[in-house]
N, C-alpha and C positions, 0 to 999 in steps of 0.2 A: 409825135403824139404827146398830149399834156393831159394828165389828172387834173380834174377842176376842183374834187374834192377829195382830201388827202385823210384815212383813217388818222387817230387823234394820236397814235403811236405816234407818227409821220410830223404831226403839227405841233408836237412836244419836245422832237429835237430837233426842229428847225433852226433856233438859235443857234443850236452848235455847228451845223453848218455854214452859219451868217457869218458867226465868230473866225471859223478858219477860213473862208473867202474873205472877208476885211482885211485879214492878213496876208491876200495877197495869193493864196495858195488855192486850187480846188478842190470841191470836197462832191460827194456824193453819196446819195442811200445806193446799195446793191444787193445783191440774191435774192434769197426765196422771200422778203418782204414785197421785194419790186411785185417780184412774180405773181407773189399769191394776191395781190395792190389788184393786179390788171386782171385777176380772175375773179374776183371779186370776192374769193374767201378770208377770212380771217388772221389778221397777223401777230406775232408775237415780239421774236426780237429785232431788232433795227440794228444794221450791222452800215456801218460807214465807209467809205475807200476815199483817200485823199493824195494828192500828192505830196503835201508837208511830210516829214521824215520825221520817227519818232520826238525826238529830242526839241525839235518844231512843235509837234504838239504838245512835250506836257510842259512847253514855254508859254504857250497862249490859256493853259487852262487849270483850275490852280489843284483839282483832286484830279488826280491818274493815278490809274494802276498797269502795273507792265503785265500786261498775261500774258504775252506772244510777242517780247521785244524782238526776240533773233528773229522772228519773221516777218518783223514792223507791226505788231499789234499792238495797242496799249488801252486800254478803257476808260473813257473819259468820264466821269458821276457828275451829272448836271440833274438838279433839284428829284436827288434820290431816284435815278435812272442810269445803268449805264450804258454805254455805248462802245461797244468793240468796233474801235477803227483804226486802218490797216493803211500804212503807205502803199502806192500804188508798185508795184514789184516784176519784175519778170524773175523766172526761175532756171536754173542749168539739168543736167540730168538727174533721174530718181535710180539710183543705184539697187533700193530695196524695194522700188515698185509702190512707194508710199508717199513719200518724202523727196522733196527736193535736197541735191547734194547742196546745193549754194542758189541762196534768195538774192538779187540785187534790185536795190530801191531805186525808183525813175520815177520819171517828171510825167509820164503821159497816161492817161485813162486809156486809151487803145491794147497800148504793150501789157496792162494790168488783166485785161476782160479776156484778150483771147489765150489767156492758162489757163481760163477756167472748162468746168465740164462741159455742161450741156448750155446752147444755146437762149435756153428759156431762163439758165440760172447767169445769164451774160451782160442783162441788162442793167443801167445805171438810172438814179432818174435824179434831177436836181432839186432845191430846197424847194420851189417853184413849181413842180411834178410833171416841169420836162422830161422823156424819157427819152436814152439814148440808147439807140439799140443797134451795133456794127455789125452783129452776125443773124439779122434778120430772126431774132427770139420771138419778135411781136408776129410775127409772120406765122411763125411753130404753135408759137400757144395759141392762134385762132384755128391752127391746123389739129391743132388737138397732137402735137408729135414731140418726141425727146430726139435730140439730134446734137452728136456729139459736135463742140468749137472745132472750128477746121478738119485736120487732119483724127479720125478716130483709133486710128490705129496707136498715132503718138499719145493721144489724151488716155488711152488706157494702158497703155505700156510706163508714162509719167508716175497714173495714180490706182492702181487695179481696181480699187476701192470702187471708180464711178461704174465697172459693171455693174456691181450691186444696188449702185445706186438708180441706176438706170433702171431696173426692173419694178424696182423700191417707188421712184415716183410712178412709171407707169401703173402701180398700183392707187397711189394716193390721189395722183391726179384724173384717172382714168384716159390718157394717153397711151397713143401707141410709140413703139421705138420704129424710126425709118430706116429701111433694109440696111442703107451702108454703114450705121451703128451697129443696128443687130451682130451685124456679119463679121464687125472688127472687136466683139463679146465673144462671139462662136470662136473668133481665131487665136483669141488671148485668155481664153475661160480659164486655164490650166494657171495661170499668175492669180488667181484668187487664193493658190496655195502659202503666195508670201505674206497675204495680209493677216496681224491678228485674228483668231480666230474671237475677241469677241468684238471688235471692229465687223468681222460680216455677222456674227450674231443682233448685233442696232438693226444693222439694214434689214435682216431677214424678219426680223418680229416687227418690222414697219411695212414692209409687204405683208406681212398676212394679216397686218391689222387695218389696212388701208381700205378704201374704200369699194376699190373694186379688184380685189384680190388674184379674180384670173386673168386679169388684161397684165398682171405682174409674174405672176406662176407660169403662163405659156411660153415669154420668153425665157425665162428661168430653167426650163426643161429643154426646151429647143434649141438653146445657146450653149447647152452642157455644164451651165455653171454649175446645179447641183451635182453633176460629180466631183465636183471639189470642196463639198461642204462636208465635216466632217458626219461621220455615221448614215451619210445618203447613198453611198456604190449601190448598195444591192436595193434600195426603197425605188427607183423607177414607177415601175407599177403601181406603187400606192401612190405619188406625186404626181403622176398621172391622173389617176382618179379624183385629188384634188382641184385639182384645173377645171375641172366640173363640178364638182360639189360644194366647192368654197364660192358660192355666191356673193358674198361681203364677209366684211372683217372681221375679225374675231378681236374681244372687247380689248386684251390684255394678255402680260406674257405669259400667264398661267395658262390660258387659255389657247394659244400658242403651240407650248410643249405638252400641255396633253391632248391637244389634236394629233398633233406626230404622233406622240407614245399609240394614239389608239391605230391610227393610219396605216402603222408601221407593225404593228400587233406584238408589240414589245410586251414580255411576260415581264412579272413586277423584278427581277430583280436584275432585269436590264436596263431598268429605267435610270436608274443612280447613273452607271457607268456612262451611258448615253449623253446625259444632262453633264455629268463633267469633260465630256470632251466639246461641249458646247461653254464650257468656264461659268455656266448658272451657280446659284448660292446654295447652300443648303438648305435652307427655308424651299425656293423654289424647288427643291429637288421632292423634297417632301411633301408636298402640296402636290406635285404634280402625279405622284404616286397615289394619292389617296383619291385625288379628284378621278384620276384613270380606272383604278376599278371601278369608281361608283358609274362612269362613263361606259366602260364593255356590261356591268350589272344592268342599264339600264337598255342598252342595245338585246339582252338577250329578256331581258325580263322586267324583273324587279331588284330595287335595293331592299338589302335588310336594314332590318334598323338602325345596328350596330353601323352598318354604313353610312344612312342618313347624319345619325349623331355624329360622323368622324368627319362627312364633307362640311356639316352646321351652315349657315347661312351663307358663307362667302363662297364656298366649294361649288354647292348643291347647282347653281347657276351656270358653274365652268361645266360639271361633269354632264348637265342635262344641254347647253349648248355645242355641244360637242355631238352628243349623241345625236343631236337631230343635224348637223351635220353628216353624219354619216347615216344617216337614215331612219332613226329611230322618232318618234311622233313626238311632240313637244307637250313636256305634264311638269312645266316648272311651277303654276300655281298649285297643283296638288303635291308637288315633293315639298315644298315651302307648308304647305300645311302640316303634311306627315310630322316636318319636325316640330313644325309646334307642337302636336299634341305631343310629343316625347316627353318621358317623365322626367326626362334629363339634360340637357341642353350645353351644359358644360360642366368639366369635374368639378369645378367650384362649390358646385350645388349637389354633390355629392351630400346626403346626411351623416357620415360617419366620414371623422381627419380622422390620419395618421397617430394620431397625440388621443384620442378615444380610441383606436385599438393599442395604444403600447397602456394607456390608461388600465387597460382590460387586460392586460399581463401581457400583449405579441410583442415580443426583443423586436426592437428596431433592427432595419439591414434590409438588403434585397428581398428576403420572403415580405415584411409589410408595404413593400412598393406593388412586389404582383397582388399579394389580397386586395390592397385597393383597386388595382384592375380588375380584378376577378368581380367588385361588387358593383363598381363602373360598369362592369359587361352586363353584369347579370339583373341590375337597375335599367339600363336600358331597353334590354330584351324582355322587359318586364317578368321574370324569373322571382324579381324580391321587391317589396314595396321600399321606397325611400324615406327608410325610419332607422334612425340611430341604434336606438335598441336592438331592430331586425338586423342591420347589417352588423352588428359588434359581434352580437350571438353564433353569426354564419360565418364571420371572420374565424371568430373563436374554432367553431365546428371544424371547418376548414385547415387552420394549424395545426387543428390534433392528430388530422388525419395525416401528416405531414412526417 
């Protein structure tokens, strides 16, 4: 098979491929550029595979940078683009289920391709957009199938990781996995426990953001792998229930973990502990918490204000797509309004600082941080107009009562 016309990624490092074949050595584009090339979607990085050996190529080219030397990587910068390209390598055992114990560099594109995962991720194709395909990839991606390089048993005992991955593209690509992969994920599900847990955290938030989310979650559930994710044992039932209600993707990782949070009917302050056994950040933790009640608020009712104001513009979206995932009618134009008309939008635009009520006699410390919540709350809830004077006065009121 030959590409006639090659995306402009493709036709902007063809030089650098010309340049390591002049010298004698082969070079070629590989992965999910080749793949997504022949699907006709969209590419980003362009990733190299050559036989020249590191120290070969940053002889022919004159900026490198080593990202991945012990593994033959190095990045070649050709006119402000780089290129991660990788001597052609076979590998020895993976001791930790991740990682090869020992990489050795070789001369042939054959011994390189078949370490790799899945048959579809196998293909090489040259500066020309010859495609070379030894394990019949071009064959799987007309079949619409994931299908582990040779033996699947070894490919995931190698790298446990490509279960996840396997479910991950079946999501993205909207591909099915074929039974003798499935079946050698079913056998090895339990080695999903050596890998980082935010290494399968990537894979999991690209299945649920992918395109067709339960052609990725059926095998997920059916292979066992969710029981080896962390805080999934006892969710079955609700993971089930997504496998049908996740129709498509969900935008982002916010939206992600408070789909769980709500699926999973985690009270608010399970949700922190949950999210760190997942390695999320703080920031996410705290978004995900806010967005969740506005999320169960909207499944049963209404939000309050006080709510609206705390999801603001970037929340209101997560909480109300979520909710109609799970059943709830979709009113994201009318929650977007509600907060507009709110008197209040953010504390900024609070009428009364800090520095006008110590102006007003309140001793700075802890009590002038809640007053300003208290008038925060009570401005939104429309309780007090947003006027300097009203709110100094209530502050005041307020202290004394204190």
């Amino acid at each position: 098979m030959k590409l006639e016309h090659l995306p402009q990624e493709f036709e902007l490092a063809r030089p650098v491929l010309q340049t390591i074949e002049r010298a004698g050595y082969e070079a070629y584009f590989v992965g999910g550029s080749v793949r997504d090339t022949i699907l006709g979607k969209p590419i980003h990085d362009v990733d190299i595979a050559t036989s020249a050996y590191p120290d070969e190529i940053k002889h022919l080219f004159k900026r490198t940078v080593d990202t991945g030397i012990e593994h033959g990587t190095v990045m070649i910068l050709d006119h402000g683009t780089g290129y991660e390209t990788t001597t052609f390598r076979s590998e020895s055992t993976y001791t930790d289920f991740r990682r090869p114990d020992q990489v050795t560099f070789v001369r042939s594109l054959a011994e390189d391709l078949k370490r790799r995962d899945f048959t579809i991720n196998a293909l090489a194709m040259r500066e020309n957009g010859e495609v070379i395909d030894l394990f019949n990839g071009l064959q799987d991606l007309q079949q619409r199938q994931i299908r582990a390089v040779g033996n699947p048993q070894e490919r995931f005992h190698e790298d446990a990781l490509r279960m996840m991955r396997a479910v991950r593209f079946a999501s993205q690509l909207d591909f099915t996995i074929v039974p003798e992969t499935e079946a050698a994920i079913t056998a090895h599900a339990e080695l999903l426990t050596k890998i980082a847990v935010e290494r399968t955290q990537v894979e999991l938030l690209k299945l649920l953001e992918g395109a067709t989310p339960q052609r990725g979650l059926k095998p997920f559930m059916a292979t066992n792998l969710w029981r080896y994710c962390p805080e999934f044992a006892e969710q079955e039932p609700a993971l089930t229930r997504l496998t049908t209600s996740l129709t498509q993707g969900v935008a982002d990782e916010t939206t992600a973990w408070t789909l769980l949070a709500c699926a999973f009917g985690l009270v608010p302050a399970a949700i922190g502990p949950f999210l760190k056994q997942w390695k999320t950040s703080n920031q996410t933790i705290a978004a995900v918490q806010t967005a969740t009640a506005a999320a169960n608020a909207l499944q049963a009712g209404e939000l309050s204000a006080w709510q609206l104001y705390q999801c603001g513009s970037e929340l209101l979206p997560v909480a109300n797509a979520v909710a109609v995932i799970l059943g709830a009618p979709d009113r994201q134009t009318d929650l977007l309004a509600a907060w507009q008309a709110l008197p209040l939008k953010a504390k900024k635009q609070l009428a009364a600082t800090g520095r006008d009520l110590m102006q007003a006699g309140i001793q700075p410390g802890p009590q002038l941080g809640d007053l300003l919540k208290q008038l925060e709350y009570q401005v939104v809830t429309g309780q007090l107009p947003n006027d300097q004077a009203a709110l100094t006065q209530h502050a005041l009121d307020l202290a004394n009562l204190k």
